[in-house]
LUMMIDREN-926278 format. One record per residue: residue in one letter; x, y, z of N, C-alpha, C in turn. Coordinates in steps of 0.2 Angstrom, whole numbers, plus 5000, padded with zeros to 4 digits. Layout:
aXYZXYZXYZ...
This chain:
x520952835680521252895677521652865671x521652915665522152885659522652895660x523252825660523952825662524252875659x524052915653524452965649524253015654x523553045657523553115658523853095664x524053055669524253035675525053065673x525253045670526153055666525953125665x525753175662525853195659525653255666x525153235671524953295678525753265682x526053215682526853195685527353255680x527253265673527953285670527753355673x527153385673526953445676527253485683x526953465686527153435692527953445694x528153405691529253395689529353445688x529153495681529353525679529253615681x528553605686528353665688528953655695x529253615698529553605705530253635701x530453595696531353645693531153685692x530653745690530553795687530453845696x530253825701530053855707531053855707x531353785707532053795710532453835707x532353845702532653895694532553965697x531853965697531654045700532154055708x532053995712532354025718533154045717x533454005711534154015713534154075709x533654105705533954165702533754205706x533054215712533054275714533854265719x534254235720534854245727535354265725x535554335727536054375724536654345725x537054355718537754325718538254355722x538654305726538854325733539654355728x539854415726540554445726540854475730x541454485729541954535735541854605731x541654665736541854715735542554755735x542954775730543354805732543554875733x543854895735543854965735544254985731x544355065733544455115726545055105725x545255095730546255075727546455035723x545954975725546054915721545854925713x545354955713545254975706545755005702x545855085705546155115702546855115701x546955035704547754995703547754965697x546954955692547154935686547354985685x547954935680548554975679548455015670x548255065667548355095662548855095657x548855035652549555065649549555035640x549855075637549655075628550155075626x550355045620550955035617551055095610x551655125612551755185606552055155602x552455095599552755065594553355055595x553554985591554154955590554754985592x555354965593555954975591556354975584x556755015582557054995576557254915573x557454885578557354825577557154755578x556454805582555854755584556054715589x556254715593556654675599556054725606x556054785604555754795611555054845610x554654865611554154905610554054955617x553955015614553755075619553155085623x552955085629552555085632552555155637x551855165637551455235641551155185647x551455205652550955165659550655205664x550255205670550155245675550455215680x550855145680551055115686551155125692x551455185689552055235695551455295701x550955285696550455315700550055405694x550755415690550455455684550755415677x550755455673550955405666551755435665x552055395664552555385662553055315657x553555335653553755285649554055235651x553655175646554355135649554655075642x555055045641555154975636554954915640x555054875635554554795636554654735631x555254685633555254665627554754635623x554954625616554354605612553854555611x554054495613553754445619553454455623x553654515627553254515634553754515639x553654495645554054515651554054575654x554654585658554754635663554754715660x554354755664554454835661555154875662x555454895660556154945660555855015660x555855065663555755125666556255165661x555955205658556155255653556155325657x555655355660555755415663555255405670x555555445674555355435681555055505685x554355545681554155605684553555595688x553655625692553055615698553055685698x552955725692552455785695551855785687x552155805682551855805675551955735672x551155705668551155645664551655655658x551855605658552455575651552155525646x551955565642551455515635552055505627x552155435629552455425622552355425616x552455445611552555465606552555385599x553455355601553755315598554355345597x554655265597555355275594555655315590x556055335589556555355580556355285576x556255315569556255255563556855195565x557555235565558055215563558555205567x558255215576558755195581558455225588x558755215593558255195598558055265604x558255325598557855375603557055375602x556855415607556155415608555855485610x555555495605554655555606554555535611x554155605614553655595618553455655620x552855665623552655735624552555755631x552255815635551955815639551655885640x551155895646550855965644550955995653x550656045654550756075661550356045668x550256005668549755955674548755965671x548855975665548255955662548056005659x548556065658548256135653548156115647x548556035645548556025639548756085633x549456135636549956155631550456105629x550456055626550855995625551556025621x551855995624552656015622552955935618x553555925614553755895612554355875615x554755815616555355805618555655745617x556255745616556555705612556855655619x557155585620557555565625558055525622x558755525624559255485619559755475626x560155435623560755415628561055485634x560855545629561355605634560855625640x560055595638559655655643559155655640x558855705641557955725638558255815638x557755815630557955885626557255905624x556955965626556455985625556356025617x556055995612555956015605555656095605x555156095607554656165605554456195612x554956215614555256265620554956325623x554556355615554056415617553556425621x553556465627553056475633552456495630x551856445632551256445631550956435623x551556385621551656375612551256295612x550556265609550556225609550756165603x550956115605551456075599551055985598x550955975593550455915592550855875586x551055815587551555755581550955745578x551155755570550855755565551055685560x551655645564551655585559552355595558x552755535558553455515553553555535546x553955575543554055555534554355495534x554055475528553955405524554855375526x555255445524555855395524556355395531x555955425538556155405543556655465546x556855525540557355575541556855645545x556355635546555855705547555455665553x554955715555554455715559553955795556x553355775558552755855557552455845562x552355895563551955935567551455995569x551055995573550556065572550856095577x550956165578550956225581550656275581x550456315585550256375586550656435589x551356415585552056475588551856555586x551456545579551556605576550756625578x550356605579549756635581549256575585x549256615592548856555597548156515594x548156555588547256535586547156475582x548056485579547956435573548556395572x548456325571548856295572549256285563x550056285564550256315558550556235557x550656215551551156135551551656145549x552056085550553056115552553356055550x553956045549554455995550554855995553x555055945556555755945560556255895559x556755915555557455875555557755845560x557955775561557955725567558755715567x558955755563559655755565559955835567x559755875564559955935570559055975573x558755945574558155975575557856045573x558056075567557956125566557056115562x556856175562555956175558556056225553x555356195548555256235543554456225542x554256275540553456285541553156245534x552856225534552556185528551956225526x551456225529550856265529550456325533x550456395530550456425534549656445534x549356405541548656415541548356455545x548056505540547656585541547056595540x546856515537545956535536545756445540x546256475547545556415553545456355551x545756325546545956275543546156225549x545856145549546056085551546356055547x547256025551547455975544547155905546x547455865540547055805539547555765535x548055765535548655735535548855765527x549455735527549555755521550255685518x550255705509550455635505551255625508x551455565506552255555507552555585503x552355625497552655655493552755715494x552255735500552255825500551855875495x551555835491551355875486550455905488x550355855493549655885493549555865503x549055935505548955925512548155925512x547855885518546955865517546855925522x546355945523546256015526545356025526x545256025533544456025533544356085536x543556115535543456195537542656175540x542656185547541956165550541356205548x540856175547540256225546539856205551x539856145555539456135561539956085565x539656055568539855985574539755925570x539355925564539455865560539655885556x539455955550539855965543540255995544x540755975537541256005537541556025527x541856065525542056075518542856035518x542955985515543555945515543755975510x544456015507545156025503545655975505x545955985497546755955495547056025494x547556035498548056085495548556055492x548556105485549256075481549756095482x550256095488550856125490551256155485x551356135479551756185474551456225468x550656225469550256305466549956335471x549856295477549456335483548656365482x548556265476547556295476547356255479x546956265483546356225487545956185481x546056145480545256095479544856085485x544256085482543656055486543455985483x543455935489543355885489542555895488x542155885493541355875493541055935489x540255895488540155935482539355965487x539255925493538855965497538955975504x538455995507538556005517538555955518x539055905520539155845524539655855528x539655785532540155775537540955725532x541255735533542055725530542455715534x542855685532543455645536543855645534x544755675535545155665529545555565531x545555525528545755465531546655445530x546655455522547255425522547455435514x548155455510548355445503548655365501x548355355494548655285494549255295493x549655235495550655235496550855255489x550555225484550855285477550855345476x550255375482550055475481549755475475x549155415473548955435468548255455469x548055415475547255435476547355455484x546855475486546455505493546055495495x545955455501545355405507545155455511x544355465510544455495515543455475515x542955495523542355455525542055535524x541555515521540755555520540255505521x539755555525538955545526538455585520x538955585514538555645511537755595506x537255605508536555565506536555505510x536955515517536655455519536855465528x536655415530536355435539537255425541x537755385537538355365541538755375537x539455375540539855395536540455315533x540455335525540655285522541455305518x541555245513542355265513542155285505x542555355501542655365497543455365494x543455375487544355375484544155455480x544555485480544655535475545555515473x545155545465545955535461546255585460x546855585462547255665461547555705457x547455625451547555655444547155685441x546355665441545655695435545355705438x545255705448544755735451544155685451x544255635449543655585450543655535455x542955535458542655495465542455415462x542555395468542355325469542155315475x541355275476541455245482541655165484x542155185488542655105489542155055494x541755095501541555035506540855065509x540155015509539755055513539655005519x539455035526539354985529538555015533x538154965536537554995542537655055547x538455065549538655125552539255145552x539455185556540055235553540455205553x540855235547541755195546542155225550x542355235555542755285558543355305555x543855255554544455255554544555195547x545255225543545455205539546055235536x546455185535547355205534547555135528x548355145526548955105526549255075529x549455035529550155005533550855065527x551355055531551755115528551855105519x552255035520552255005513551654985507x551054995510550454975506550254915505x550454885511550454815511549554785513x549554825518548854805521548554895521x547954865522547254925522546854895530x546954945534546654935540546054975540x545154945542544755005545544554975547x543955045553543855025558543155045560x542655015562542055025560541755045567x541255075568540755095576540255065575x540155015577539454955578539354955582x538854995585538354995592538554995595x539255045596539555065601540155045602x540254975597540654925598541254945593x541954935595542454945588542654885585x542354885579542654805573543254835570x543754795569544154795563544154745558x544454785553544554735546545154755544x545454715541546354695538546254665533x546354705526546354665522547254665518x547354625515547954605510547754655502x548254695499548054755497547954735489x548754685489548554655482548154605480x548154575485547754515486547054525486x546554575491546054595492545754575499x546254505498545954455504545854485512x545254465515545454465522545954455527x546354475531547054475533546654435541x546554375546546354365548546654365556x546454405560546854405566546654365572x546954355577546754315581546354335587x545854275589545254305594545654275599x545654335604545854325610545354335617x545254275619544754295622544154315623x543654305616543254365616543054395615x543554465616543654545615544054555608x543754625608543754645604544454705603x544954705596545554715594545054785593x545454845598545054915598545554965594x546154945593546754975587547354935585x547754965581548254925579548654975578x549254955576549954995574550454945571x550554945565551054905561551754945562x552154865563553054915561553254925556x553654965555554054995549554054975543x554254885545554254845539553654805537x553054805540552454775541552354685543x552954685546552854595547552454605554x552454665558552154665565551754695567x551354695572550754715573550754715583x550454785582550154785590549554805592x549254805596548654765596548454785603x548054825603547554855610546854805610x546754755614546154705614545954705623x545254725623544954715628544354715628x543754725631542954705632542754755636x541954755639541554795642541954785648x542054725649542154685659542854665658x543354675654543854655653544354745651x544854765656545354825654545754805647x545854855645546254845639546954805639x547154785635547954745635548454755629x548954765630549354785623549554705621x549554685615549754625614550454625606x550654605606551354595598550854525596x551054565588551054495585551154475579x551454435576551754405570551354395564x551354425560550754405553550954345549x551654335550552054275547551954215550x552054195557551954145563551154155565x550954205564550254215568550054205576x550654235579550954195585550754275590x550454265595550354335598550754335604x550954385607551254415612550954445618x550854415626550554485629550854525631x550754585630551454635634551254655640x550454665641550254675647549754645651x549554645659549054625663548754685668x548354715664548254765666547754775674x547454715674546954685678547154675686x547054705691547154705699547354645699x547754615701547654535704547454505709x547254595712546654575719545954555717x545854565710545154585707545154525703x544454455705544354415701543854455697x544254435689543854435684542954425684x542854375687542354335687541854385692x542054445693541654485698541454545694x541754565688541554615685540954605679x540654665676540054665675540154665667x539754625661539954665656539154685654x539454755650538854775645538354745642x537654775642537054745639536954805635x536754805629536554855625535754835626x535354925626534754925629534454965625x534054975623533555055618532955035625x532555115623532155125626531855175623x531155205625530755245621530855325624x531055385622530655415625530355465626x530055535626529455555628529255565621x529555575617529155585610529255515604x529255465607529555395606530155395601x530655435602531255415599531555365604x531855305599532255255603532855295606x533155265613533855305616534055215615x534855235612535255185615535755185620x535555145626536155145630536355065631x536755095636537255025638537255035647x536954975646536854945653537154875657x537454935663537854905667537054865674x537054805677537054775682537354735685x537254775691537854725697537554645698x537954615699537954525700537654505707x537554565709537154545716536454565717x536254585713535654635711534854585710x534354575713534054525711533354565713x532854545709531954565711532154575719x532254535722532154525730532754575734x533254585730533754625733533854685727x533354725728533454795723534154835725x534254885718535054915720534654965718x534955025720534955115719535155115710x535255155706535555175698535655245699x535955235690536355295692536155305682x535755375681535955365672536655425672x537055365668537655405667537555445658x538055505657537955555653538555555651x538655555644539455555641539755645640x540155645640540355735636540355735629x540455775628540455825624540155885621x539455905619539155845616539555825609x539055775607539055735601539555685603x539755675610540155605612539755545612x539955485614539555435615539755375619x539255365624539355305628539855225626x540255205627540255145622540455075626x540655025623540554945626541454935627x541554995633542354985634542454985641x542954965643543254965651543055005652x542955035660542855095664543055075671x543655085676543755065681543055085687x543055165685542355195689541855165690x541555155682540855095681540955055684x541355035683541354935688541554955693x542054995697541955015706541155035706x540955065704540155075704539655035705x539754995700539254945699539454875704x540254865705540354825713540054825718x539954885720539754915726539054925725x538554915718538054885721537354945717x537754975712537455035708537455025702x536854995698536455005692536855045690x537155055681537255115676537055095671x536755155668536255165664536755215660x537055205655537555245651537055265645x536855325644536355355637536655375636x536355375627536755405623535855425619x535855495621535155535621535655555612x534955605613534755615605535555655606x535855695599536455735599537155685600x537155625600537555585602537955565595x538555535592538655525587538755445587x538755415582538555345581537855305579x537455375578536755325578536555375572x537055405568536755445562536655515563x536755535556536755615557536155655560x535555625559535055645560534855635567x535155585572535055585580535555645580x536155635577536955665580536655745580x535955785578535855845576535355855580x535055815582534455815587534255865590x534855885595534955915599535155995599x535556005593535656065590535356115592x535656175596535156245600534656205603x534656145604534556105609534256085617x534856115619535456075626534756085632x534656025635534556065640533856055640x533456015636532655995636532655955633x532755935625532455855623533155805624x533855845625534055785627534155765635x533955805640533855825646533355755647x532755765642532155735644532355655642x532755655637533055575636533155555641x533455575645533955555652533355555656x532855575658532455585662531955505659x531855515652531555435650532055395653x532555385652533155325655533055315662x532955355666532855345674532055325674x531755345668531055295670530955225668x531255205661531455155661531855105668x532355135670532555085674532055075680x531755125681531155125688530655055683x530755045679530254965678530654915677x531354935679531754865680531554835686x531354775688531354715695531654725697x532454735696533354735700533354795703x532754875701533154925702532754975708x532854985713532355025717532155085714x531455095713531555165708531555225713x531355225718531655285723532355305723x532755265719533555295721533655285715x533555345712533955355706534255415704x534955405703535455475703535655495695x535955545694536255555687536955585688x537355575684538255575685538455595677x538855615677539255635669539855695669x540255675666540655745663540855775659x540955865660541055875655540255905654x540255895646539455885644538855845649x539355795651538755755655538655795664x539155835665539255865670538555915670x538655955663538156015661537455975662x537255895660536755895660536555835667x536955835673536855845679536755895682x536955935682536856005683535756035680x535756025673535356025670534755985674x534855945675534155885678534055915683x534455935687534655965696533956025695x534256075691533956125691533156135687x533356105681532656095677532056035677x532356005682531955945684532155925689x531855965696532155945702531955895704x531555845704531055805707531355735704x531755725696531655675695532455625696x532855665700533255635700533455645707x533855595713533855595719534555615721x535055615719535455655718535955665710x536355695714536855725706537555725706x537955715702538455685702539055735696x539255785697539255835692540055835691x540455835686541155815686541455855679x541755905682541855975680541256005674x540756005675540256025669540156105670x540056105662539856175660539056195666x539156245668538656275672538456355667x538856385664538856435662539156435655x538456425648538656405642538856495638x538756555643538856615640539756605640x539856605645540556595650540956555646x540856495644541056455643541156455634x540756485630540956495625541156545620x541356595627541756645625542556635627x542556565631543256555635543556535633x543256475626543556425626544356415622x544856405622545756375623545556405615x546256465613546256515609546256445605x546556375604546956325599546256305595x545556335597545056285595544856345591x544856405590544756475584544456425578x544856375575544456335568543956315570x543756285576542956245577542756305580x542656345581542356395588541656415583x541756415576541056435572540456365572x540856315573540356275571540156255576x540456255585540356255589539656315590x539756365590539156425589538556415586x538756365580538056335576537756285579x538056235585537756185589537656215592x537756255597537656285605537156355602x537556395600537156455598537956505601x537756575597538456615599538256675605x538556655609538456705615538456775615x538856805609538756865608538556905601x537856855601536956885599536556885603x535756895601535256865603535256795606x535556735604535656685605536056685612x536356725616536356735622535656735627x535256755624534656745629534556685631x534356625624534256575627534956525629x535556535629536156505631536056525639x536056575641535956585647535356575652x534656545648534056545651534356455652x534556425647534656345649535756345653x535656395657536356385660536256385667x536256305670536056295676536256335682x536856395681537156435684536656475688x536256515683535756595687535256545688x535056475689534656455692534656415697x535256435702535556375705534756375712x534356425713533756425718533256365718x533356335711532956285709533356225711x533756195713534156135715534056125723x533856065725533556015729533655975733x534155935729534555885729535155885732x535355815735536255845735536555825730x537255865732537355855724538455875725x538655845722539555815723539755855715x540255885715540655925709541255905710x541755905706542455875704542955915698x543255945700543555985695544255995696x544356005691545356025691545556065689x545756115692546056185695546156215687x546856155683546956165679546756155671x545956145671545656125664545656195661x545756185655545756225650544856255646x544656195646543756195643543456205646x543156185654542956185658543156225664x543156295665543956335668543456325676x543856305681543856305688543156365690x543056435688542756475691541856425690x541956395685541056355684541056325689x541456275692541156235698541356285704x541556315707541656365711541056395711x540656425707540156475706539356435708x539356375705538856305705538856295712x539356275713539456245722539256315726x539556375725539156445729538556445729x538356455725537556455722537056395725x537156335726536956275728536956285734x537456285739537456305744536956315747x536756405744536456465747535756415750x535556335747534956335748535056265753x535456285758535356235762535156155761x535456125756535756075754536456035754x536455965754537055955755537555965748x538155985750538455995745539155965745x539755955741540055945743540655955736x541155975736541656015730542455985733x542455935726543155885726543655935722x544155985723544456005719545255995719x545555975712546355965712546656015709x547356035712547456085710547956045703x548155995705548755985698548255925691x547555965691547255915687546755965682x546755935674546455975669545855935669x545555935661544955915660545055835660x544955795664545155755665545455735671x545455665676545955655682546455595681x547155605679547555575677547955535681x547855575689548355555693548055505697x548455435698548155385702547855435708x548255445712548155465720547455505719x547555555715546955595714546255565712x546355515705545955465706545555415711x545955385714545555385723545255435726x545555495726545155535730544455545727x544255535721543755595716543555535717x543555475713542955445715542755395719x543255385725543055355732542755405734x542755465734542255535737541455515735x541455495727541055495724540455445727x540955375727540555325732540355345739x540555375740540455385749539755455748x539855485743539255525742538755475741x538755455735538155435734537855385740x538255335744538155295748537655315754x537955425756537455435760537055445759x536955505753536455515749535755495744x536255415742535555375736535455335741x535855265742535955225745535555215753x535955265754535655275761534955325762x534855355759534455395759533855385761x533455455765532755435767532355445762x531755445763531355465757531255535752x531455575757531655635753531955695759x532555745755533055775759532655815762x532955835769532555895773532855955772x532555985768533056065770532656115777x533256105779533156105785533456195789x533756225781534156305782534856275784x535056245785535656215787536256175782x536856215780537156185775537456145775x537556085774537956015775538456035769x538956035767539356035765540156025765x540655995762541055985765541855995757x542256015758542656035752543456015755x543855975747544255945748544855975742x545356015744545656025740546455995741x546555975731547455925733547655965728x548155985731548656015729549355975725x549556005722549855945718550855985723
């Protein structure tokens, strides 16, 4: 035989036996510890409100304590100082005073989100905007540290008016008196002009300057786009602000305040989100949305140059905030598999600070999952992009149950950031499948409108391609697959339950809209400026477009639900009002199915409080556990109601 083809049946041979070995050590699932929900939701939540006046110590927002509350931290890092100690209502920092060491900060009624303003100084804590059922929103520092602004809605619930407040005897004065449903959008350091947008949909919007001492409106855009107000340059001579106007994303514009002329300053492949000053005009910070991902850029204003920050690990710097005088810099930096962390840092030394470990320290890193970005086709081949989570134990030979998860809003979107939920979920052994179906924003005006009078069929059916896709993943057992969201994604767990009862095995529904008539005649007087444009998304319940808001309202159809299925609501949300899950869980019931209803009474649209936190989604797991995981092949209704109801009380 020829010595070569001898050699070359041996390298074969060799190489088919690594490749057997290769294969077997990929099919054996990676052996990690499971943790439980406490352990999770013991990462610790915590973000920096900014410096001190002389930068020695920075303010910090934590849930340490079990809800949020303030604390200091020096600027290097070290030990936390406990600023306010409430164990009933969250405490959200604000920031220091410019000029000495009292401190903003807000709170609202256990999540009704009426936000009150308050000030804390050496005598105590002094509540600023004291009016019952008045809501109050910080609208920024003036330039010279002697003021604060703010939105209110003291004079009329519907419309938020904007104010000043004097930081030496706290008195106000109304700056702008808003009666035509007007959203601000900042306004100059000289006071002379306020940016003010006017909704025409969920993407467009009409952008004005008012000129505070003739009281004209200019109109910025010159057609139906989407608009942004961003920022005034520190001279007050031009104004930054993002349009998608001729094109799919939105890019950075200048208008000049002197002769009305435009410039385009930056285009990118997707939206610019965000862009500002540093106070001085020293730097230009923006912040871009890259496939879910947030990039920053820092540039030097005189210079042009790139401002070059430090990689830490990896991840990605998700905001920033300069101090007073702009030598310093703080820095929210984390990943898909990594919780966020506040870090200091020096532009002069280059020298970064960590303030925080937000990470369980029962919890090795090395056990968390990070995001994959995935598209898929679906039913009328539009690409969906999602983000996809698999567990590290998950292998062809050891399949796991999934779950397609659903963002709220609409026009929200899935993205490539911590979730302690996700990774309990996916520890424990469940595929997520995070879609961002057509109506989502980030992938262009044209997907973000998709969905428009919509809800409830083509973006329904996107989610329904996403659970088909994973039934041809190897890792995923396609008999268990569930759907989960809130909010919006709530609505379109509910939606899949009832409009497609067959394709999903159960349901995981976390305060969702059930009833779009209900709900868009209810919604929080403070939102009167979007209520039109919201109407032009959803449709307005009080016309003919009632017919179809109520045909696609998984409420009057609860006969059609099959499934079991877990709801989560708080007592106290304002957007989602308690009677929707109440009314869904009754209805569900009636058809002898398992149900089960997590209600808190001290919790809004959102669950803030640790403790409650474990309950809601330690429940969540112990559902699906029965119902996906463990599941037979299909539920028996059997006339018999399983259902079980958990109310906490705050």
């Amino acid at each position: 035989m020829n010595k070569l083809i001898v050699l070359s049946l041996c390298a074969l041979l060799l190489f088919s036996c690594k490749e057997e070995k290769k294969e077997d050590v990929a099919q054996q699932p990676i052996k990690i510890e499971q943790y439980s929900i406490e352990q999770f939701m013991d990462n610790e939540n915590a973000f920096s409100n900014g410096f001190s006046a002389d930068k020695s110590k920075v303010l910090m927002t934590s849930n340490r304590s079990g809800i949020y509350n303030m604390y200091t931290v020096p600027v290097g890092g070290g030990e936390f100082t406990p600023v306010t100690a409430s164990d009933s209502s969250s405490v959200f920092g604000i920031s220091y005073f410019p000029e000495d060491d009292r401190i903003l900060f807000r709170m609202d009624g256990n999540g009704d989100e009426i936000f009150k303003l308050f000030v804390k100084d050496d005598s105590g804590i002094k509540i600023l905007t004291p009016e019952k059922n008045v809501r109050a929103l910080f609208r920024g520092w003036a330039k010279d540290g002697k003021s604060f602004f703010y939105g209110s809605n003291e004079r009329d619930p519907k419309f938020m008016d904007h104010y000043e407040m004097d930081i030496t005897n706290f008195e106000s004065k109304m700056i702008y008196k808003n009666e035509d449903g007007m959203g601000f959008g900042g306004m100059s350091a000289d006071r002379n002009y306020i940016a003010l947008t006017k909704p025409i949909n969920t993407n467009d919007n009409d952008l004005y300057l008012l000129n505070t001492k003739t009281n004209e409106k200019i109109k910025v855009n010159d057609s139906i786009s989407g608009n942004s107000p961003q920022d005034f340059s520190p001279d007050d001579k031009v104004f930054y602000y993002t349009t998608d106007d001729s094109s799919e994303f939105s890019y950075l514009m200048k208008y000049n305040l002197e002769d009305g002329s435009k410039e385009k300053v930056v285009e990118k492949k997707w939206d610019i989100s965000s862009f500002y000053f540093t106070r001085n005009g020293k730097y230009q910070v923006m912040f871009t949305n890259e496939d879910a991902k947030t990039i920053m850029a820092v540039h030097d204003v005189a210079t042009g140059n790139p401002v070059e920050f430090p990689q830490i690990n990896n991840q990605q710097i998700n905001s920033a905030s300069f101090s007073r005088d702009e030598s310093m810099a703080l820095l929210r930096v984390g990943g898909s598999n990594t919780p966020v962390n506040s870090y200091s840092y020096d532009l002069s030394t280059k020298k970064y600070n960590q303030l925080t470990d937000v990470l369980n320290k029962d919890i090795d890193a090395e056990h968390l999952v990070s995001a994959e970005v995935v598209r898929y086709k679906s039913f009328d081949g539009l690409e969906i992009p999602a983000i996809y989570y698999k567990p590290k134990q998950a292998t062809a030979d050891n399949k796991v149950p999934a779950l397609v998860w659903v963002h709220g809003g609409p026009g929200g979107q899935s993205r490539q950031g911590f979730s302690s939920t996700i990774q309990y979920l996916v520890n424990h052994g469940y595929a997520i499948l995070a879609v961002n179906n057509r109506g989502s924003s980030g992938y262009g005006k044209t997907f973000y409108k998709m969905d428009d009078q919509n809800h409830g069929d083509k973006d329904l059916k996107d989610c329904i391609a996403g659970k088909d896709w994973l039934k041809t993943q190897e890792i995923i057992d396609p008999t268990k697959i569930g759907i989960i969201g809130g909010s919006y994604g709530g609505y379109m767990t509910m939606a899949a339950l009832t409009y497609a009862p067959d394709d999903f095995e159960v349901g995981v529904n976390i305060f969702g809209v059930t009833n779009w008539l209900r709900t868009l005649k209810s919604i929080p007087p403070w939102w009167e400026s979007f209520k039109d444009a919201l109407y032009t998304e959803m449709g307005d319940p009080n016309t003919a477009d009632s017919v179809r808001l109520r045909k696609i309202s998984p409420l009057f159809h609860t006969e059609k639900v099959k499934k079991p299925l877990i709801v989560l609501q708080g007592a106290q949300d304002p957007r989602v009002l308690k009677v929707e899950s109440d009314e869904i869980v009754e209805g569900v019931r009636k058809n002898g199915i398992p149900v089960e209803y997590v209600l808190f009474e001290d919790e809004g649209h959102g669950f803030v409080k640790k403790e409650n936190q474990i309950e809601a989604y330690g429940r969540v797991l112990k559902f699906l556990d029965t119902y996906l995981k463990g599941k037979d092949s299909e539920v028996i209704n059997d006339g018999a109601t399983k259902s079980t109801e958990i109310e906490k009380e705050s």
